[in-house]
N, C-alpha and C positions, 0 to 999 in steps of 0.2 A: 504494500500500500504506500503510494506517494505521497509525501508532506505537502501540504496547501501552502503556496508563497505566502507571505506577509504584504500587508497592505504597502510597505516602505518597498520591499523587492518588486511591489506592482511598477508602483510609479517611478522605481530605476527604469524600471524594465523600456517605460512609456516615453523616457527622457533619452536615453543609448542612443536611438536614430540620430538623434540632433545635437548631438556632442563630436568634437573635432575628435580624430583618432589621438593624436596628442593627449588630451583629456581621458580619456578610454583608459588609455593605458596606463595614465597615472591614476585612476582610480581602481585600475587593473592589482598595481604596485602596493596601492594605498590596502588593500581588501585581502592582498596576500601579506605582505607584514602585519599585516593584525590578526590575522590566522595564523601565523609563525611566532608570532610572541605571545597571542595568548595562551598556550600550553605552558610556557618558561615563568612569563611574570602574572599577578592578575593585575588588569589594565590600569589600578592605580600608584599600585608597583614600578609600573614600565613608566610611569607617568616622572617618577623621582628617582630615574637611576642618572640621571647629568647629575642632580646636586649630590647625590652620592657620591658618585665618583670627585666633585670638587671636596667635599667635607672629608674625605680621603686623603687627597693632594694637600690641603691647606690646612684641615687640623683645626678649621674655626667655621664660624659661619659666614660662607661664601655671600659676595654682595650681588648683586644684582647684573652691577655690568661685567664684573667677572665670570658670571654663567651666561653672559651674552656673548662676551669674548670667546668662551672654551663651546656655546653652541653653534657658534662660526664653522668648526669643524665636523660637527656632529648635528646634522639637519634634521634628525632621527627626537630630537632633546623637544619638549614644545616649551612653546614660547612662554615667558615670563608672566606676562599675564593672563594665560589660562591658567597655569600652576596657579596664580594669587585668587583666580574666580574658584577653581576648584578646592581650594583649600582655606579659601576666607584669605590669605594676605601670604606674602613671601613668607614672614618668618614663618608663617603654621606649616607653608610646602616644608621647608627647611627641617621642621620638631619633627615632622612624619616620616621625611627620608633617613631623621638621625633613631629613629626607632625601628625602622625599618633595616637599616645596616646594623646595628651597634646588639651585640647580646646584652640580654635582659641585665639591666643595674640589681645589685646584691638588694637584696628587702632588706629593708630603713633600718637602722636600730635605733637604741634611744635618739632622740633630739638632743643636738648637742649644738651650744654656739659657735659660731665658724671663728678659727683660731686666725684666720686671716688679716692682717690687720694694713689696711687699704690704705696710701698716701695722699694727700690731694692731687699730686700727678698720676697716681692710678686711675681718680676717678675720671680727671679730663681724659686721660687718654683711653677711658673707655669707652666716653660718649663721643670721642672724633672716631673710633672703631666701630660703633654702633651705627652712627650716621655714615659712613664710609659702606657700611654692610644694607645700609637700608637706600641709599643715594638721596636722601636727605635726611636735617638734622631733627631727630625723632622727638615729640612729644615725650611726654615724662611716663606716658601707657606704651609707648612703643616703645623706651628703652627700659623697661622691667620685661616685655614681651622677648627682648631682644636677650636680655640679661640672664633667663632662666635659659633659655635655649642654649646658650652659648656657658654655661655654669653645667650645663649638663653633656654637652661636649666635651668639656673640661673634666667632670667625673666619670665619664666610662670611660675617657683616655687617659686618664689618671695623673691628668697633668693641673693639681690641683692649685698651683700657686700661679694660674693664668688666670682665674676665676675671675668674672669681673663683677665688681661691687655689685651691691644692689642700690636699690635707686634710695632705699632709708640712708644709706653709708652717703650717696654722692651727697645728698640734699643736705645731710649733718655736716659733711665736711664743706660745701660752697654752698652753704645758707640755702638760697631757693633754686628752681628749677632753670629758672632765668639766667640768674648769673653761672650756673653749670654751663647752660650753653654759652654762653656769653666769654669763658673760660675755654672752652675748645674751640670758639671760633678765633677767640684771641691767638692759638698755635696752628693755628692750621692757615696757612701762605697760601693769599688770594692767588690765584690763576692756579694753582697746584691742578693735577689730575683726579686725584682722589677728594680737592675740594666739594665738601657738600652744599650745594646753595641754599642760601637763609631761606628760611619758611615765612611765606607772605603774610 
């Protein structure tokens, strides 16, 4: 007994005549790599193996145009803003790929306060790394967003003395949110490449 097309394989089916072969064949291409990966990844999977592969290389949380740089090579990677739709924003593609690569973190033991004890130039230079990670300079939600992901990176690599502040430590050490940034844009040299542009 034969399966009944789908209403969507109808209206392929109705649209083929009037598609250049060019087109054909790249939906030809497009419909057999999605049948050849999905056995390997499940499609949300396949969706974060670029930033994988950058959180691999780099060791932190990859920015934005540096997974634009590296899917220069790799046309296979989508684009930056389906990842942010499909996942609610960069950093969430980012937490998903780093859970998706990284084996399960040890189960918690007691609470215990973090022996780290952060500089005031730790904290700028976490907030010029955060905005350098997000290609602007992040709201005070977006660098605690940014902060846990990048703290957790940090603990399953075990590279605990990268950890970057939390947003209580930076605000305690440079007063308010304001002068935090006000503080990293003071270090970070107009025309630079990785400069982040003020937020309007």
């Amino acid at each position: 007994m034969s399966e009944q097309p789908s209403a969507a394989a109808l209206v392929i089916a109705t649209l083929v005549p009037a598609l250049t072969d060019e087109t054909c064949s790249q939906l030809r291409a497009l419909l057999a790599d999605d049948l050849a990966t999905a056995d390997a990844l499940a499609p949300s999977q396949y969706r974060l193996v670029g930033i994988a592969a950058l959180i691999d290389a780099l060791g932190r949380v990859p920015s934005i145009a540096e997974y634009e740089r590296a899917r220069s090579d790799h046309a296979e990677w989508p684009h930056p803003s389906m990842l942010g739709r499909a996942y609610g924003s960069w950093l969430a593609a980012v937490r998903a790929a780093v859970k998706m690569t990284s084996e399960p973190p040890r189960p918690p033991g007691p609470r215990r306060r973090s022996t780290l004890k952060h500089a005031r130039a730790d904290c700028v230079n976490a907030i010029v790394r955060c905005a350098q990670a997000l290609g602007d300079w992040p709201a005070s939600s977006e660098y605690q967003r940014w902060q846990v992901v990048e703290a957790d990176l940090c603990r399953r690599a075990g590279t605990h003395a990268r950890t970057p502040p939390t947003l209580r430590v930076v605000t305690n050490r440079l007063g308010t949110w304001k002068a935090a940034l006000d503080a990293g844009r003071a270090i970070t040299p107009p025309g630079h490449g990785s400069h982040p542009p003020a937020r309007a």
